[in-house]
C-alpha positions in Angstrom: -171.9 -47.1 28.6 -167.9 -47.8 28.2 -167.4 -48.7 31.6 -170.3 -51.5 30.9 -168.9 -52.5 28.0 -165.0 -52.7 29.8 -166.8 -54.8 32.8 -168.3 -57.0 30.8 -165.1 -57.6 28.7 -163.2 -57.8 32.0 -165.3 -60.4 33.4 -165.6 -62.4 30.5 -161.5 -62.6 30.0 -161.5 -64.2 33.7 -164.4 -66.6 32.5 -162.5 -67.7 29.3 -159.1 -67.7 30.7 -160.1 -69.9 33.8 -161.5 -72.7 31.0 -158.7 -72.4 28.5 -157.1 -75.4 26.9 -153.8 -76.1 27.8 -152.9 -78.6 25.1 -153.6 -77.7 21.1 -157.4 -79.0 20.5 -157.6 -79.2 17.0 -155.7 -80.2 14.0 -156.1 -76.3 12.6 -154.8 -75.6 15.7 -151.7 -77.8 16.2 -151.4 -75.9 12.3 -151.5 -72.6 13.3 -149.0 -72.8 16.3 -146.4 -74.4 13.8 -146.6 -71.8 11.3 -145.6 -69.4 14.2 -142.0 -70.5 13.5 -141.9 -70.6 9.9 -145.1 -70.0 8.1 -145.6 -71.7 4.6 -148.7 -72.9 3.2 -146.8 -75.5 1.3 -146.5 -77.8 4.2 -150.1 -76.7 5.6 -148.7 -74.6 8.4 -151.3 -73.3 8.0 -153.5 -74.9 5.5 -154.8 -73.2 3.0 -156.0 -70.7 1.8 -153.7 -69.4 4.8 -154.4 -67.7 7.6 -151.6 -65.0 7.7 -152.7 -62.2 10.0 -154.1 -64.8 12.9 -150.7 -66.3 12.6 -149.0 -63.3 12.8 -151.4 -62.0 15.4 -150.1 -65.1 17.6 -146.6 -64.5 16.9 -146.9 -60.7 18.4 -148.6 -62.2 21.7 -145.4 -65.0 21.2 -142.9 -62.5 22.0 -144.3 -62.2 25.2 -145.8 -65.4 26.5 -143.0 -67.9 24.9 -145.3 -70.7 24.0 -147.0 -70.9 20.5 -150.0 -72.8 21.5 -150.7 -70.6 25.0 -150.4 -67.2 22.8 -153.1 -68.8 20.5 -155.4 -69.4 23.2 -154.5 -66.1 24.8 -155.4 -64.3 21.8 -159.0 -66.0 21.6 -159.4 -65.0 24.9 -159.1 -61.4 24.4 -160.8 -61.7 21.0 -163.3 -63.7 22.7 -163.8 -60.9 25.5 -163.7 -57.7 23.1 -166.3 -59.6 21.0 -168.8 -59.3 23.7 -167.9 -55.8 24.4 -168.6 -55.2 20.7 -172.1 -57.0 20.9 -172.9 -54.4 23.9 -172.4 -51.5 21.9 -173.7 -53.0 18.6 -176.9 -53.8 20.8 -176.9 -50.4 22.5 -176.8 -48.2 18.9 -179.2 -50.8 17.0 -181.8 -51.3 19.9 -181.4 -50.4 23.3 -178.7 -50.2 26.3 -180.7 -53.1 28.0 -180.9 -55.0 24.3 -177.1 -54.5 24.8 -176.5 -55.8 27.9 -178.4 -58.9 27.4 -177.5 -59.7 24.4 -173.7 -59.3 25.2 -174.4 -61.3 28.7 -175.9 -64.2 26.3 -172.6 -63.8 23.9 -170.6 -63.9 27.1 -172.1 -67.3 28.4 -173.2 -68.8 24.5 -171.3 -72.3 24.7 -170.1 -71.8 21.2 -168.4 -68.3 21.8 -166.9 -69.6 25.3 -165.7 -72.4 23.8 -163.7 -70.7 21.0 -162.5 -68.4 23.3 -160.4 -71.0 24.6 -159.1 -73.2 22.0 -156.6 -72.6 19.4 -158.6 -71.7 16.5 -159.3 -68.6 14.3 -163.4 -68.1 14.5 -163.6 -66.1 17.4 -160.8 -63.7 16.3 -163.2 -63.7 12.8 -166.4 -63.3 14.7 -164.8 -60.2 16.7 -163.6 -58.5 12.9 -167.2 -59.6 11.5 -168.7 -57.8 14.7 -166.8 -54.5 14.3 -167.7 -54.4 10.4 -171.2 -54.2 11.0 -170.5 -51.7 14.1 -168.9 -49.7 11.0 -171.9 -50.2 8.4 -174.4 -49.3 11.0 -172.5 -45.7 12.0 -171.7 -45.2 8.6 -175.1 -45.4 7.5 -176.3 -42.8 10.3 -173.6 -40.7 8.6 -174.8 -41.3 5.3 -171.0 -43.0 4.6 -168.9 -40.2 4.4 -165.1 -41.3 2.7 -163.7 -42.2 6.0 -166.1 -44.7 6.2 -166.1 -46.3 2.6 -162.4 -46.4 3.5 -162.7 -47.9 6.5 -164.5 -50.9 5.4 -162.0 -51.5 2.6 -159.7 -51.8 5.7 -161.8 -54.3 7.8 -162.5 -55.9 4.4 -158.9 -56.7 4.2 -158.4 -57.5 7.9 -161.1 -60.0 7.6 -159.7 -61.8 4.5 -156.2 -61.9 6.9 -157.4 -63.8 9.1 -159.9 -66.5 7.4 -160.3 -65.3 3.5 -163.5 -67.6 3.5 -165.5 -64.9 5.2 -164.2 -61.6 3.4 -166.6 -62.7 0.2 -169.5 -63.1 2.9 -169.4 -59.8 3.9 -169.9 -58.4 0.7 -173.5 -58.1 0.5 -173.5 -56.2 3.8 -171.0 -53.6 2.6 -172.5 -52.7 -0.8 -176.0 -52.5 1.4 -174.1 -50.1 3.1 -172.5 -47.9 0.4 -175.7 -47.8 -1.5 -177.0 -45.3 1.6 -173.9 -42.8 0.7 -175.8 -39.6 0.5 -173.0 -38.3 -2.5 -170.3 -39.9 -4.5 -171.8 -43.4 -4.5 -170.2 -45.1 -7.3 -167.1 -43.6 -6.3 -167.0 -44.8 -2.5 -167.9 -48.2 -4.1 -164.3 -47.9 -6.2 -162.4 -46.3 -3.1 -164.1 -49.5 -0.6 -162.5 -52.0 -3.4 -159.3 -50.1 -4.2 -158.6 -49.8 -0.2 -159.7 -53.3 0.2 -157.1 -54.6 -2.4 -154.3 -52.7 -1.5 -155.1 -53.6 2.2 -155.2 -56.9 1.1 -152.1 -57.2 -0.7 -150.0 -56.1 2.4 -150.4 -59.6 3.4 -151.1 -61.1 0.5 -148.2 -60.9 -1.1 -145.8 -62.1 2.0 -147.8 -65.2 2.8 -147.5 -66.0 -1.2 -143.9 -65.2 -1.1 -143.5 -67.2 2.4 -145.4 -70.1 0.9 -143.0 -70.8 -2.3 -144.5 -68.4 -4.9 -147.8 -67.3 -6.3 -147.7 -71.2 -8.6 -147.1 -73.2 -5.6 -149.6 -71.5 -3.3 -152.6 -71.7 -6.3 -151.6 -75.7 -6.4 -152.2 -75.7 -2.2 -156.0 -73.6 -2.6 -157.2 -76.1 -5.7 -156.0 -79.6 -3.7 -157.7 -77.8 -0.4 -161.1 -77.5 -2.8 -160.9 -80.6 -4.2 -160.6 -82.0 -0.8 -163.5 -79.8 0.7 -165.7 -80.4 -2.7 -167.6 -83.2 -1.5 -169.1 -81.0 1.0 -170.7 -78.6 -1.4 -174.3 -78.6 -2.9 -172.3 -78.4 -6.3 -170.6 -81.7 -6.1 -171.9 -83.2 -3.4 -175.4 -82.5 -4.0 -178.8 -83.0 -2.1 -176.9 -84.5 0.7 -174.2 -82.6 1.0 -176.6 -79.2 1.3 -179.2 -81.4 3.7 -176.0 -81.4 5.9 -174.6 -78.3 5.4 -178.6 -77.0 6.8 -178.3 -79.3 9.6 -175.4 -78.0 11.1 -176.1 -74.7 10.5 -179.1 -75.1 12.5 -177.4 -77.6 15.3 -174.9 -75.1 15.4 -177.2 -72.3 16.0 -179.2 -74.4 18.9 -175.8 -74.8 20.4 -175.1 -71.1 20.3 -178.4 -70.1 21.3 -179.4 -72.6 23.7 -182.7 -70.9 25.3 -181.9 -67.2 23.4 -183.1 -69.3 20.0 -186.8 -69.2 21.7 -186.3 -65.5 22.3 -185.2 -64.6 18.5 -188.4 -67.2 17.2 -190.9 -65.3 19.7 -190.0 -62.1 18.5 -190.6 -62.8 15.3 -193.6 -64.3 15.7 -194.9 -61.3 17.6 -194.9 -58.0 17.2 -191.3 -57.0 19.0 -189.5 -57.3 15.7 -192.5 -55.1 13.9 -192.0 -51.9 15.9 -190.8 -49.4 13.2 -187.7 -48.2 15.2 -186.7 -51.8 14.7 -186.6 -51.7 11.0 -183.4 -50.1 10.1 -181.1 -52.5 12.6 -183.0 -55.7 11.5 -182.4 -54.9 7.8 -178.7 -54.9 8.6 -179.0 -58.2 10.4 -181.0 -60.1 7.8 -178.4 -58.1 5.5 -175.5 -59.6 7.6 -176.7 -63.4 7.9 -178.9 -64.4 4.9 -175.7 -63.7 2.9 -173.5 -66.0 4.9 -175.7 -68.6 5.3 -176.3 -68.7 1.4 -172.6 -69.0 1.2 -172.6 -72.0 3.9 -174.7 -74.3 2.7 -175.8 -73.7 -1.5 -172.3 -72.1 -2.5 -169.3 -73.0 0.3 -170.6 -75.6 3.4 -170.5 -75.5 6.9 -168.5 -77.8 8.5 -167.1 -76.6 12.2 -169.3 -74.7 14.8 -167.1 -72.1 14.7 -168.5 -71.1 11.0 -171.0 -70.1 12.7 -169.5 -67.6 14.6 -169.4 -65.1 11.8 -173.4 -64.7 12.1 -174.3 -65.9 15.4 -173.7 -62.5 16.9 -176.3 -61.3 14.8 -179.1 -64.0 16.4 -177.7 -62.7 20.0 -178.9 -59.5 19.2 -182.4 -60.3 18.1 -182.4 -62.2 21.7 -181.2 -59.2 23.7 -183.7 -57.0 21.4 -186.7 -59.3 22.5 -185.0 -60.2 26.1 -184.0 -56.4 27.0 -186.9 -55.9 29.5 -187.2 -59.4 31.1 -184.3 -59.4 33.4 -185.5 -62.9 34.9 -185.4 -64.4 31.3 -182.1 -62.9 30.6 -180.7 -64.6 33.8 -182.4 -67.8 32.8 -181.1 -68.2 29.5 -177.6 -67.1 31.1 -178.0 -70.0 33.7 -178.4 -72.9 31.2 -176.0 -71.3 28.9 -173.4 -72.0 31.5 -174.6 -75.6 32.7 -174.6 -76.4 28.8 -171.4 -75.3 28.7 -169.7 -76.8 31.6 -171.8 -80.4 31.0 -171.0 -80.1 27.2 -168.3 -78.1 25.6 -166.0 -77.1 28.7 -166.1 -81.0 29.5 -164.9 -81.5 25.7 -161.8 -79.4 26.7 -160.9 -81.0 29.4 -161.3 -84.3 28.6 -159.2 -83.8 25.5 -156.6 -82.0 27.7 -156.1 -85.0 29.9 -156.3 -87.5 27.4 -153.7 -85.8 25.3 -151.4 -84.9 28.8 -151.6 -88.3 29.3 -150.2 -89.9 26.3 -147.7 -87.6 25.7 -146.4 -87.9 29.4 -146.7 -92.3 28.7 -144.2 -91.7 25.1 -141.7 -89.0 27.1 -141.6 -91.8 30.3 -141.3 -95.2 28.7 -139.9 -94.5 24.9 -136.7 -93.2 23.6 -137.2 -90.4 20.7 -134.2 -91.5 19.4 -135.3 -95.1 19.1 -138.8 -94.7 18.5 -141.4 -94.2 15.9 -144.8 -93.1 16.3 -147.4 -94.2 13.8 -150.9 -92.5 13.0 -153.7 -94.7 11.4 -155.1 -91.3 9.6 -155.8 -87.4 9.4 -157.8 -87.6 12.9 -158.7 -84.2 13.6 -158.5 -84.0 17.4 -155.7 -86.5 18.0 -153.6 -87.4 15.1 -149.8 -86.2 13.8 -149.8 -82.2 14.0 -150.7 -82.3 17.6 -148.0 -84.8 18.6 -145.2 -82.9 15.8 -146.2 -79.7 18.3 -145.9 -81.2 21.5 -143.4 -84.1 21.0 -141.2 -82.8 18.4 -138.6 -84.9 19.3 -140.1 -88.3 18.2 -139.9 -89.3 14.5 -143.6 -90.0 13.3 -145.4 -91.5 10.1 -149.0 -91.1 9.0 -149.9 -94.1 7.0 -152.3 -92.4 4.8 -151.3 -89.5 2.2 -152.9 -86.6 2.4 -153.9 -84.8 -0.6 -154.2 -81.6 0.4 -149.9 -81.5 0.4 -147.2 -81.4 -2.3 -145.0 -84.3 -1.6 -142.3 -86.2 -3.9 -144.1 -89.2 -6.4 -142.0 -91.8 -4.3 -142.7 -90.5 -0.9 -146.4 -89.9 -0.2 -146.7 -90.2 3.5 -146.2 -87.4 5.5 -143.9 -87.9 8.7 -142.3 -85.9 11.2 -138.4 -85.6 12.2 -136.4 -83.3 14.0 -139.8 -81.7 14.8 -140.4 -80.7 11.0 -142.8 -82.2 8.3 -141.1 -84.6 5.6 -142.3 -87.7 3.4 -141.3 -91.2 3.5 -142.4 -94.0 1.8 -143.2 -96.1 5.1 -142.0 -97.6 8.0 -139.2 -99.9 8.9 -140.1 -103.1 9.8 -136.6 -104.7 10.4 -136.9 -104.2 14.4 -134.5 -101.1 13.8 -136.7 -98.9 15.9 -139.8 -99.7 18.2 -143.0 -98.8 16.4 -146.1 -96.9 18.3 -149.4 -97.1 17.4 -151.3 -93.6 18.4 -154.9 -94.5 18.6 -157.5 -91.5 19.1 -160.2 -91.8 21.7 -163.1 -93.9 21.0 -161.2 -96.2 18.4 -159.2 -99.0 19.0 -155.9 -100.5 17.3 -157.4 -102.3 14.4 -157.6 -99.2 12.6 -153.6 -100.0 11.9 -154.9 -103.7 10.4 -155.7 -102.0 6.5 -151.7 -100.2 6.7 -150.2 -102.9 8.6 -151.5 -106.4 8.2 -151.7 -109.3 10.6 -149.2 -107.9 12.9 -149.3 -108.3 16.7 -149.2 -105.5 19.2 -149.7 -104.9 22.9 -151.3 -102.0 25.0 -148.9 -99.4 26.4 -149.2 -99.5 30.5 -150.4 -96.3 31.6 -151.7 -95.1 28.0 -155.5 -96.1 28.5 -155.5 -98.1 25.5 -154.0 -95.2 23.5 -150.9 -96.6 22.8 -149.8 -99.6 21.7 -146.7 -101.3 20.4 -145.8 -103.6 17.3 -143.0 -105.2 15.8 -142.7 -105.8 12.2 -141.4 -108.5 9.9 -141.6 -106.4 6.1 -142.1 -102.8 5.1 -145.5 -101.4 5.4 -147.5 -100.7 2.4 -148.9 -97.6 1.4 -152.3 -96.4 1.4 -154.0 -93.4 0.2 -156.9 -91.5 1.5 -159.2 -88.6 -0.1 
């Protein structure tokens, strides 16, 4: 069984690692490779609540690869590859060695884990930590939780809230499910599970508060970062907000599913999910997802697919449950699963990698850092000022929006970039001092700049692909704000 699960995690690093971005994809994850050279919440590298152990986690691989973004990716792929391991031998003990096999073959090829395997994000790392709890509640319960075990999820407990705090809460339901089987000492593993998970937790609690200014300054990052996210809750958002909170949850589980969603709706609609050997392992489950998606869509929301990755494993088991003796049906769902992926999500990668490649090779041929400023119409999320502060450090850039998720000085609301850092200014010049660069993300087009910047006139960039162009100014620029 271990040298299935090592193949399988073997072959799954060479898939990831052959599809792996080469330039940061996200705005988290233009984020997280800044904070690898001085982490501080303050100035949302990372954003809060912080994301101290992934960062940390990427600074190890750092010391060996030499390239923030590349050790982040790296990372997810490994993460990405023992995650599928972990579904093998979660599937093995809760089902079967052939519910195993397929179900970590579908977690393999599952757009939404390949993808996250090769961006620079923290879900998959999450997902993996997630995966290996539940590994631990299901043993623990065979055991009838001895104290290693109540100990040991105080431990993963902590690890978890390390890397994304937002899913430590969500496992909570699972790991009192768990304790509540302790054949002696219950109430008293409950207290050692929490004690352990506190201490645990303060080992890199207290250094990201300390990195981040102090325990006043970090509070003041995690209430703006609500405000900012409340709209998206049932609770201040309402009936909408939760209508779309469902709907991605379920376009995110299509996505992750693909043909394996037919699999988990056909078994329970028949009798493959009645057998009463299944009964124990799909407790766990429904003890391991309804939870979480509770929290993502009437108490937190769901907002990225790679949310989803913190239950998804969970649905990939039901699959390789009802799938375990249909080899045929594995291989077909395996099939699409990589055209999906290839047509869809792995095209998404490289698309943004050549876009991004491009522009940055334009600004490095035709401008002078020294000279130039580079202007961003807005927080966009896959094109916009942290990815170009990580890869062109060396040009001076302005958002024109204020972001209110930051700290920044009463008469200098915009955040900029210079000397490769984050500062605030109160605009741009417009005296012809410097040339002035107009960033525009994919699918827009330059009149995004007309609210910040007027009637001004500007010109396309050769070479850009009408993602650059350039202005000159008459007057300051006036400042906007955005929520």
């Amino acid at each position: 069984m271990k040298r299935i699960g090592l193949t399988l995690m073997i072959v799954a690093v060479v898939l990831y690692a052959a599809c792996r971005s080469r330039w940061v994809y996200h705005w988290d994850g233009a984020l997280f490779a800044l904070a690898m050279r001085g982490f501080n919440v303050a100035i949302s590298e990372p954003h809060a609540p912080g994301y101290f152990l992934y960062v940390q986690a990427g600074r190890l691989v750092n010391l060996f690869i030499g390239d923030p973004h590349a050790s982040l990716v790296w990372l997810d792929i490994v993460a990405g590859a023992a995650l599928v391991a972990v579904v093998f031998a979660l599937g093995t003990a809760m089902f079967s060695q052939r519910a195993g096999t397929a179900a970590a073959l579908f977690a393999m090829t599952s757009p939404l884990v390949w993808f996250h395997s090769c961006v620079a994000l923290s879900y998959i790392i999450v997902g993996l930590l997630v995966c290996i709890t539940v590994w631990w509640c299901w043993r623990a319960v065979q055991r009838g939780v001895g104290w290693a075990d109540a100990l040991g999820l105080g431990v993963l407990l902590a690890l978890v809230g390390g890397v994304r705090p937002q899913t430590a809460p969500e496992l909570l339901p699972l790991v009192a499910f768990t304790l509540w089987h302790a054949r002696e000492s219950r109430a008293a593993k409950f207290f050692g599970t929490g004690a352990m998970a506190v201490v645990a937790g303060l080992c890199w609690f207290v250094p990201m508060v300390w990195m981040s200014g102090g325990l006043a300054t970090y509070l003041e990052c995690v209430r703006r970062m609500a405000a900012f996210n409340a709209p998206l809750t049932l609770a201040a958002g309402g009936a909408e907000a939760f209508q779309w909170n469902v709907y991605r949850l379920v376009f995110f589980a299509a996505n992750g599913l693909m043909l394996a969603g037919m699999l988990v709706v056909g078994g329970l609609l028949t009798r493959e999910f009645r057998r009463s050997e299944h009964a124990g392992a799909l407790r766990m489950l429904a003890w391991w997802v309804v939870p979480m998606w509770v929290m993502g869509t009437l108490v937190s929301f769901t907002r990225q697919s790679g949310f989803a990755l913190s239950w998804l494993p969970a649905l990939l088991l039901m699959a390789g449950a009802a799938a375990g003796r249909w080899r045929l049906v594995t291989a077909a769902v395996c099939i699409v699963n990589v055209v999906t992926f290839f047509a869809w999500n792995g095209r998404e990668i490289r698309v943004h990698d050549r876009q991004l490649s491009q522009t940055v090779r334009v600004l490095r041929e035709r401008f002078d850092p020294q000279a130039t400023t580079l202007c961003h119409a807005g927080e966009y999320y896959l094109f916009g000022m942290r990815h170009f502060q990580l890869h062109l450090p060396e040009f001076e850039q302005v958002q024109l929006v204020t972001d209110t998720t930051l700290l920044h000085p009463r008469n200098k609301p915009l955040p900029a970039v210079r000397g490769g850092r984050l500062v605030f200014t109160d605009g741009v010049p417009r005296d012809g001092s410097r040339r002035l660069v107009l960033v525009v993300p994919p699918g827009y087009t330059a009149e995004i700049f007309r609210q910040h910047l007027g009637a001004v006139e500007f010109s396309p960039v050769p070479g850009a692909g009408g993602l650059l162009y350039e202005v000159k100014f008459a007057q300051r620029v006036s400042i906007s704000s955005t929520s």
